[in-house]
N, C-alpha and C positions, 0 to 999 in steps of 0.2 A: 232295256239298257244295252248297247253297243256298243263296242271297244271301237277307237277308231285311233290312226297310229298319225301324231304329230313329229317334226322334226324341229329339233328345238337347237338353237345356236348359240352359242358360250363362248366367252372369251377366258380362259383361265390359264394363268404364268404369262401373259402378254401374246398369246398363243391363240388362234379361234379354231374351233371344234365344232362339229354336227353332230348329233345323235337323234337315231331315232325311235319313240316312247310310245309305249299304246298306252292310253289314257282314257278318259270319259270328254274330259275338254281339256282346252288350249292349257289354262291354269294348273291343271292336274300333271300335265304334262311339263310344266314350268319346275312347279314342287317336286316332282321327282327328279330331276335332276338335280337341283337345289340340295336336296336332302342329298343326293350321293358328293355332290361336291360340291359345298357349302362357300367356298371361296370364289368359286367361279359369278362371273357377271353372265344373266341371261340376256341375250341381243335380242333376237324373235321365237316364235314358238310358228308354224304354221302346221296346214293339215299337207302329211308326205302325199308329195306329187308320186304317181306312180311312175312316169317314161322318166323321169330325172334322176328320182330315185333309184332306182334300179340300174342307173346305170354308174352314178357315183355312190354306191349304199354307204351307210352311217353305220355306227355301231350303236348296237341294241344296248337299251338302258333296263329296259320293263325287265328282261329276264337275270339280271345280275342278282346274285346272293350275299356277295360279300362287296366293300367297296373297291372298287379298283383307280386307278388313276387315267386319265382318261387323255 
């Protein structure tokens, strides 16, 4: 079993967001963010492109402890 890291897109406050999740799958990766912010509408999930990524990075979901606002 491999972690592998999705970027999953949100629209929440009328506002759209990136983050990006290490997950097992697409869905795992949906649910996690889901659960930190419940109100948010998920857009797409895909698998983080690494040259795109890296250059616009996302804010990390997988490693949060507490909830934050996003």
């Amino acid at each position: 079993m491999t972690d592998n890291k999705f970027t999953v897109g949100l629209r929440l406050g009328g506002a759209s967001h990136s983050v990006t999740v290490t997950a097992e799958d697409a869905l795992m990766a949906a649910l996690k963010v889901k659960l930190e912010q419940p109100t948010a509408a998920i857009n797409f999930v895909r698998r983080c492109n690494k040259r795109g990524d890296r250059r616009h990075p996302h804010e990390a979901v997988a490693e949060l402890t507490a909830p934050q606002q996003i």
